[in-house]
C-alpha positions in Angstrom: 0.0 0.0 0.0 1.7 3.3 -1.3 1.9 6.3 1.2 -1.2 8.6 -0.4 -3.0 5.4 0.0 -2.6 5.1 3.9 -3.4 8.0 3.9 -6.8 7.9 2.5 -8.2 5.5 4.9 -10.8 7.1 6.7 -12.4 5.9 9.7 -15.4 4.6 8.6 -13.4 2.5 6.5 -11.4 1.3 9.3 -14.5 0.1 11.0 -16.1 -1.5 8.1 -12.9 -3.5 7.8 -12.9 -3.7 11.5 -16.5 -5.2 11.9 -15.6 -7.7 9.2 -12.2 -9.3 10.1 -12.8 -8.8 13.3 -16.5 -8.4 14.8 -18.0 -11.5 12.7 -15.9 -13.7 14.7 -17.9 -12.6 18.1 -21.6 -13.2 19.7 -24.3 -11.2 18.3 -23.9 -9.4 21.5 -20.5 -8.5 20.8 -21.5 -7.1 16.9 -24.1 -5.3 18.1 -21.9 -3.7 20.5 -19.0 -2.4 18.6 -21.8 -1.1 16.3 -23.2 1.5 18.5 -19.4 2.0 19.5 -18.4 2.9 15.9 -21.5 4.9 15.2 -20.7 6.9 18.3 -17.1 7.6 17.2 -17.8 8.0 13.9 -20.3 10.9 15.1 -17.9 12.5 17.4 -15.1 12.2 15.3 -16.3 12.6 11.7 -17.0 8.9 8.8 -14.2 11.2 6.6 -11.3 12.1 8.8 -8.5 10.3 8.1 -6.9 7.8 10.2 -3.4 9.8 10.1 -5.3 12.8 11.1 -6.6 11.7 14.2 -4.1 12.9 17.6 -4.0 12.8 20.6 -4.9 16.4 20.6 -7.9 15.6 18.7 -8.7 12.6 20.9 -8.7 15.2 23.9 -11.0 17.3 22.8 -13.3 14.5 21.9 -13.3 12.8 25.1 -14.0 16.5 27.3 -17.1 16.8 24.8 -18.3 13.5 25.7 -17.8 13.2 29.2 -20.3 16.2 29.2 -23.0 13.5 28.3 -21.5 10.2 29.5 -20.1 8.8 32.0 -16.3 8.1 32.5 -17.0 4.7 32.2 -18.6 4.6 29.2 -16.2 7.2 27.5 -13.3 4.6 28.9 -15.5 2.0 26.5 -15.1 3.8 23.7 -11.5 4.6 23.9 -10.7 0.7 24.7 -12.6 0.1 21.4 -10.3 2.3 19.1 -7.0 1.9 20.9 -7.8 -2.0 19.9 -8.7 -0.4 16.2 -5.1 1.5 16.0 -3.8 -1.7 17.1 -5.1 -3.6 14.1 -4.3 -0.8 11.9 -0.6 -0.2 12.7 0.0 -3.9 13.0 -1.9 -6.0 10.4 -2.9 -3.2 8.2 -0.1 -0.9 8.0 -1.7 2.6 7.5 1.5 4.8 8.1 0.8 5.3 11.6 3.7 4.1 14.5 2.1 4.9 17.2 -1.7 4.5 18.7 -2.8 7.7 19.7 -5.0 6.7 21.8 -2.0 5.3 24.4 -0.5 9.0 24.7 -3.8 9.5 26.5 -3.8 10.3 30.0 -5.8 8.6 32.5 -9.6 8.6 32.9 -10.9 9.4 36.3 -14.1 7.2 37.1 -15.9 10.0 38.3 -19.1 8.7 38.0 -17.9 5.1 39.0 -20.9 3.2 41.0 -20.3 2.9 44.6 -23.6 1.2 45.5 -23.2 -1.2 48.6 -25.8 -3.7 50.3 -27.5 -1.5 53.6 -28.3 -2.3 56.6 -31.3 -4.6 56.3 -31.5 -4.7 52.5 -30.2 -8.4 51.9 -32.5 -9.5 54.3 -35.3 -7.8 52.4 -34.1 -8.8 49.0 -33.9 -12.1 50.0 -37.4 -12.8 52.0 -38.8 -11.0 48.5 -37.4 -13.6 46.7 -37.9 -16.8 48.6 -41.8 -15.5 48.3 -42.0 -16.1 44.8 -43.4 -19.6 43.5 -40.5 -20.0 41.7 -37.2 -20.7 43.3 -34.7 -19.9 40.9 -34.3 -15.9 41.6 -33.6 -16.4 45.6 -30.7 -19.4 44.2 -29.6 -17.2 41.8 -28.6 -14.0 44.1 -27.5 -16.0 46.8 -24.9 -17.8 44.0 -23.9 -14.3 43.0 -23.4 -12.8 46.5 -20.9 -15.9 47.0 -19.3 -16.6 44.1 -18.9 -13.1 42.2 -20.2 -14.6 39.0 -22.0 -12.8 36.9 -25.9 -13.6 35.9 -24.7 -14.0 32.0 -22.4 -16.7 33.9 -25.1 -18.1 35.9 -27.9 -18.3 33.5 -25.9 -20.3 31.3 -24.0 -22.6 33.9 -25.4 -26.6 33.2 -25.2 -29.8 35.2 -21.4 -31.0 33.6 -20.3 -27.6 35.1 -21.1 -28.0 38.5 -18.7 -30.8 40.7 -19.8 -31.1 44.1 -17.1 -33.4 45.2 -14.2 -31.4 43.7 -16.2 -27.9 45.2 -15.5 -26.1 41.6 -17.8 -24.3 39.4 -16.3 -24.5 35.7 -17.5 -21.5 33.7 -17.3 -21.8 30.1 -15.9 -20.0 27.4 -16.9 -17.7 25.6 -15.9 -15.5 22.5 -14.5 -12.5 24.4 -13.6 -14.8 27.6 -11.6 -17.9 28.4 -12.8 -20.9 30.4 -11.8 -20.7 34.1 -12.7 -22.8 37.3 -14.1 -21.0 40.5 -13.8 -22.5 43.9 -16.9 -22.7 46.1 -17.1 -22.0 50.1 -18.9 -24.2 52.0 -21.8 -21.5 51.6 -22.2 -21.5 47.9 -21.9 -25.5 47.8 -24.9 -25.9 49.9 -26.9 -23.2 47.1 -25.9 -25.4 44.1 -26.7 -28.3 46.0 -30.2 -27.1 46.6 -30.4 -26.1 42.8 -29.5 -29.1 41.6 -31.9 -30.9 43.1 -34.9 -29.1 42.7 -38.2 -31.3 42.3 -40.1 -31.2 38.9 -37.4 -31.0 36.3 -37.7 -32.1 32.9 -35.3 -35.2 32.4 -34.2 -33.4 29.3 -33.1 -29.9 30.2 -29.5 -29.4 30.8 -29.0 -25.9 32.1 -29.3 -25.3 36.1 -31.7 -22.3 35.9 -34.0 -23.0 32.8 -37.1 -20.7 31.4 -40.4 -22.0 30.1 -41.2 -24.2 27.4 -41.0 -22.1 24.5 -41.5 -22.5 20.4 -40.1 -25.5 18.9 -39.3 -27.4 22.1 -37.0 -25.3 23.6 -35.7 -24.3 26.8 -34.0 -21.2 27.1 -31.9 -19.7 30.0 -34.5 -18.5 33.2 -35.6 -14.6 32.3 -35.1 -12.5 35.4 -34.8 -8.9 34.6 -38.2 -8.0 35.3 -39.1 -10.2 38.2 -36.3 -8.9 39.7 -36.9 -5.5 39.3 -40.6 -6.5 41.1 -38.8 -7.9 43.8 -36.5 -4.5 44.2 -39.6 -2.7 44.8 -40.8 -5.0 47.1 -38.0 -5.0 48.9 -37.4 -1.1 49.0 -34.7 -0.7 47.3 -34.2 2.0 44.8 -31.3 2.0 42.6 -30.1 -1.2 42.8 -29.1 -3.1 40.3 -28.5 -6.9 39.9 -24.4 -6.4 38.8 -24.3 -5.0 42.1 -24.5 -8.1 44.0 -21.2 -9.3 41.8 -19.3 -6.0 42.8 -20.8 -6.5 46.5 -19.2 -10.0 46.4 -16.4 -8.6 45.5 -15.8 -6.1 48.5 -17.0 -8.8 50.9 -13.5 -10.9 49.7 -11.1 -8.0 49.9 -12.7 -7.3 53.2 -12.4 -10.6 54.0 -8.4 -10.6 53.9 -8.6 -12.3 50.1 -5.3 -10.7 47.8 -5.9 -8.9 44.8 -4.4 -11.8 42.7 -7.0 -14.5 44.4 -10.0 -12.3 44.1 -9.0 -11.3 40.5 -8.8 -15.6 40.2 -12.1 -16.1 42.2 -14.2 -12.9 40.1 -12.2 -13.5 36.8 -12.0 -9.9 36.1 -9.1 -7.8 35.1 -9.4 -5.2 37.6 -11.0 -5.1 41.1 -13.4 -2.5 41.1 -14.7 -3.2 45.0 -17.7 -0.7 46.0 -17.9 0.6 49.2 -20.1 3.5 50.6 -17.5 6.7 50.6 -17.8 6.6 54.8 -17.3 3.5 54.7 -14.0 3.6 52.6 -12.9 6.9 54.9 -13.4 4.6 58.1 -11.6 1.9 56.9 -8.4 3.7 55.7 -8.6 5.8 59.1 -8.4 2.3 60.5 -5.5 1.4 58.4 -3.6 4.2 59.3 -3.8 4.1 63.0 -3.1 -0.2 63.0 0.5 0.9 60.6 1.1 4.1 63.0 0.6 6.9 60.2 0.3 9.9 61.9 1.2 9.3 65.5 3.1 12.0 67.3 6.6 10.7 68.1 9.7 13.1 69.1 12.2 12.8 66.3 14.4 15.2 68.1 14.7 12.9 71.3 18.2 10.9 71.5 16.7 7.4 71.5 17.8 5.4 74.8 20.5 2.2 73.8 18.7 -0.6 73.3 19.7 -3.7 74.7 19.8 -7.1 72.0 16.1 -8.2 73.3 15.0 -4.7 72.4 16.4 -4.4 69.1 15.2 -8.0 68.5 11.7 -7.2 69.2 11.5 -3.7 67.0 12.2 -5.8 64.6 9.6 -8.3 64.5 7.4 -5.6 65.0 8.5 -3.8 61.6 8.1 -7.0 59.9 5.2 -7.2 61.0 3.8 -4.1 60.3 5.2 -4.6 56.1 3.6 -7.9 56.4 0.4 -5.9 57.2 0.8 -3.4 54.7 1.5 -5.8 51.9 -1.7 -8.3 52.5 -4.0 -5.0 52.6 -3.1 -3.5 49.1 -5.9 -2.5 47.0 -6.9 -0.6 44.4 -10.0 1.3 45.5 -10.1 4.7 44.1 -7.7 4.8 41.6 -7.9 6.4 38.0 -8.1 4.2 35.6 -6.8 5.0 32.0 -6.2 3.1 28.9 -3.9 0.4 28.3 -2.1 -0.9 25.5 -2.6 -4.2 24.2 
């Protein structure tokens, strides 16, 4: 491809190329997806600009006009989807461009990240609202979610080969954007698939865990719970809720159970923890952090420190090891701006 014609590719012609090399290969859910992405950048940024006129400059100005309208989150999704469009470009298509633009970015702050946390009294409502209904799967399926961080795509589709009771694992299958991974189950959750497993009244030849009503030609698909579960929100009282809370809820109850980053990343199978806390909550908690590793406590530098004898200076030791060992177990990444990485 000659110079004046890399430079002629525009970026809707990126993303028709994009959607058909690329796209095709995912779940409807996926095309439909990067559709509405490329129509929104293709709006913001113009069908006819030129791939080797877009900047970082350019990029910046985009990204203030639509954080006006969107959240940070969403913006974030957009930029993920063409820094992975520069990536094709530069690297399979060869459009005169070294560098993705889109990685000399700064970060994005998640201002408008959600922080919503279960409240005093809520799980018990949310769960008496659900154990009311005829229908047992909705109660099973939020108490599977508020143990094992999976999320209700994940759960819906889960069937009886996936579960192993003995082994106490949950295999979750892949998919086209994700890779098959095994999630351990507490004594908690193993009692829940248990009682889903056997339920009374199942046909002999429906596979998934969590099935829906008989529907055209014979088939069974996955149990529908968006809008029973937004009737059982409002019976329970609780307004702005939203069932990927309970994942992100599962997640916080780990960390602040003493779980590492590393094994709750391994548990969730996310790239990122993105724990929610209530902001008092989060205040309390580091408060409490500071005064267990001594942040802040008067001391007088200036003092000429008595001599310690060898049992003294044995046990400040210990104590400092201590203290790292402390600091070290309770890293986290609540709060922290998230930008865009390269691939």
């Amino acid at each position: 491809m000659s110079q004046e014609e890399q430079s002629e590719i525009t970026l809707k012609m990126a993303l028709e190329r994009y959607m058909a090399e690329v796209s095709q290969k995912l779940s409807p859910q996926s095309i439909a997806r990067h559709e509405r992405l490329g129509r929104t950048l293709v709006k913001g940024l113009g069908s006819d600009t030129p791939l080797t006129s877009i900047t970082p400059l350019l990029l910046d100005g985009y990204r203030e006009k639509r954080l006006k309208g969107a959240s940070a989150t969403t913006v974030e999704k957009d930029f993920a989807f063409l820094a992975d469009l520069f990536e094709r470009s530069i690297a399979k298509w060869q459009i005169g461009v070294e560098v993705n633009p889109v990685n000399n970015l700064g970060a994005t702050a998640r201002t408008h990240s959600r922080d919503r946390r279960l409240r005093a009294g809520e799980q018990v409502r949310l769960l008496a609202a659900c154990d009311r209904l005829s229908n047992p799967f909705l109660g099973l399926i939020v108490r599977i979610s508020l143990l094992t961080a999976l999320k209700k795509s994940e759960i819906l589709s889960l069937k009886y080969t996936d579960i192993d009771l003995q082994k106490r694992i949950v295999v979750v299958p892949k998919t086209p954007s994700r890779a098959q991974r095994i999630v351990p189950l507490s004594q908690k959750a193993l009692k829940v698939f248990a009682q889903a497993l056997h339920q009374e009244n199942r046909p002999d030849d429906v596979k998934l865990i969590f099935y829906g009503e008989q529907g055209r030609y014979d088939t069974r698909r996955p149990y529908a719970i968006d809008r029973i579960f937004r009737q059982v929100l409002l019976t329970a009282r609780m307004k702005a809720y939203r069932f990927s809370d309970l994942r992100y809820e599962a997640i916080s109850r780990f960390s602040e159970a003493g779980f590492r980053e590393l094994e709750i990343i391994a548990i969730a199978g996310t790239r990122a923890i993105r724990g929610r806390r209530h902001p008092q909550q989060q205040i309390d908690a580091l408060l409490s952090r500071m005064d267990t590793l001594g942040i802040g406590v008067e001391n007088n530098d200036e003092a000429t420190p008595a001599k310690k004898t060898g049992k003294e200076e044995q046990k400040g030791r210990v104590a400092l090891t201590t203290k790292r060992g402390t600091r070290a177990v309770s890293r986290g990444s609540f709060g922290v701006a998230v930008g865009i990485k390269s691939r």
